[in-house]
C-alpha positions in Angstrom: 0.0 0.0 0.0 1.2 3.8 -0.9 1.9 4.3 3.2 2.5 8.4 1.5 -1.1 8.6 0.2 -2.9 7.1 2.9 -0.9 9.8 5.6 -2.2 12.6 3.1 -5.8 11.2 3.0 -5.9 11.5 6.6 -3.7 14.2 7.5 -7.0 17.2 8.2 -8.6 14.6 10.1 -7.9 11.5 11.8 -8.6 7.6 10.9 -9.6 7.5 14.2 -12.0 9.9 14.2 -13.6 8.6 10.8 -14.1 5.1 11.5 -15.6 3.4 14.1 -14.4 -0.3 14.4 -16.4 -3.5 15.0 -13.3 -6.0 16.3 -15.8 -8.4 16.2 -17.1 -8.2 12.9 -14.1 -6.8 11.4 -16.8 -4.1 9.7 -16.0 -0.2 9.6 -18.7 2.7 10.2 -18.7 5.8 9.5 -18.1 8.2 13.0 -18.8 11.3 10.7 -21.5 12.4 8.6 -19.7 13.7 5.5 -21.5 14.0 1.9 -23.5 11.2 1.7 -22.0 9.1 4.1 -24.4 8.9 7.5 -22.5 8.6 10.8 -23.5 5.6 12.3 -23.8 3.6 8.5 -21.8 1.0 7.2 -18.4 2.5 5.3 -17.6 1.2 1.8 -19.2 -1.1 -0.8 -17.9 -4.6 -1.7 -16.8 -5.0 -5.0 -17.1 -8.2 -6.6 -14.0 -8.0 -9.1 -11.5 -7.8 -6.1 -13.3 -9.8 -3.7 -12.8 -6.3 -1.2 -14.9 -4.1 0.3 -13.7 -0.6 -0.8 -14.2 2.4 0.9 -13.3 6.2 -0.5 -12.5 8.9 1.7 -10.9 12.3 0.6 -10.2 11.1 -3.2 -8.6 7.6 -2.1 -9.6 4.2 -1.9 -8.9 2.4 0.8 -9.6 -1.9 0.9 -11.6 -2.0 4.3 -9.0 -4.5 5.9 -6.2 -1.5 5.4 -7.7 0.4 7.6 -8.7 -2.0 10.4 -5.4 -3.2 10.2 -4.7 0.7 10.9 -6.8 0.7 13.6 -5.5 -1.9 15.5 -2.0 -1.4 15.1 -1.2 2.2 14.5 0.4 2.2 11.2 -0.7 1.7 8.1 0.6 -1.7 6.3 3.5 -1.3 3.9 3.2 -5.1 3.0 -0.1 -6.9 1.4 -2.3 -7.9 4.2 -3.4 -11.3 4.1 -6.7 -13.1 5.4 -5.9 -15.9 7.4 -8.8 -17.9 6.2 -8.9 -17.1 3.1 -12.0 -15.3 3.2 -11.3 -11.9 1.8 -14.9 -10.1 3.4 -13.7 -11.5 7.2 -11.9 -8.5 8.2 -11.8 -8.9 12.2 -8.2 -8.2 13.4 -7.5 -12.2 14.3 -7.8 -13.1 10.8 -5.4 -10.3 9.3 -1.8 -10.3 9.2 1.4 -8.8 6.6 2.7 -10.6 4.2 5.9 -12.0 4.8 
């Protein structure tokens, strides 16, 4: 991931105070009401071609498990993240970790 563009994306306002996260889900919500994004709705769409759930904020698109994995640990992943599992839509924190 471009570490550069998702710094810049959030630089006005933090991750943190964008997204709420669901550890037990693994699924993002909006914190902010923001176009026509409604706090307290579900961030993103899935998109059936990548198999991700995508999710723009400020110009970029973000895979949903990027930022979770942003959430949890505090930096964003310069390495693919991969799904233990193998189940691309199970984003809960247990089930993500960097490539090695």
């Amino acid at each position: 991931m471009d570490v550069s563009k998702a710094e810049r994306a959030f630089e006005k306002m933090p991750v943190e105070d964008v997204f709420e996260l669901n550890p037990e889900t693994g699924e993002l919500f909006w914190k902010i009401t923001r176009n026509n994004k409604k706090a307290g709705t579900r961030a993103g769409t899935f998109h059936a071609r990548s198999g991700f759930r995508k999710i723009m904020f400020n110009y970029c698109s973000f895979s949903e498990h990027q930022i979770v994995w942003r959430l949890v640990h505090g930096y964003w992943p310069e390495k693919p993240i991969i799904h233990i599992n193998g189940d691309k839509t199970d984003n809960r924190p247990e089930n993500l970790k960097e490539k090695e």
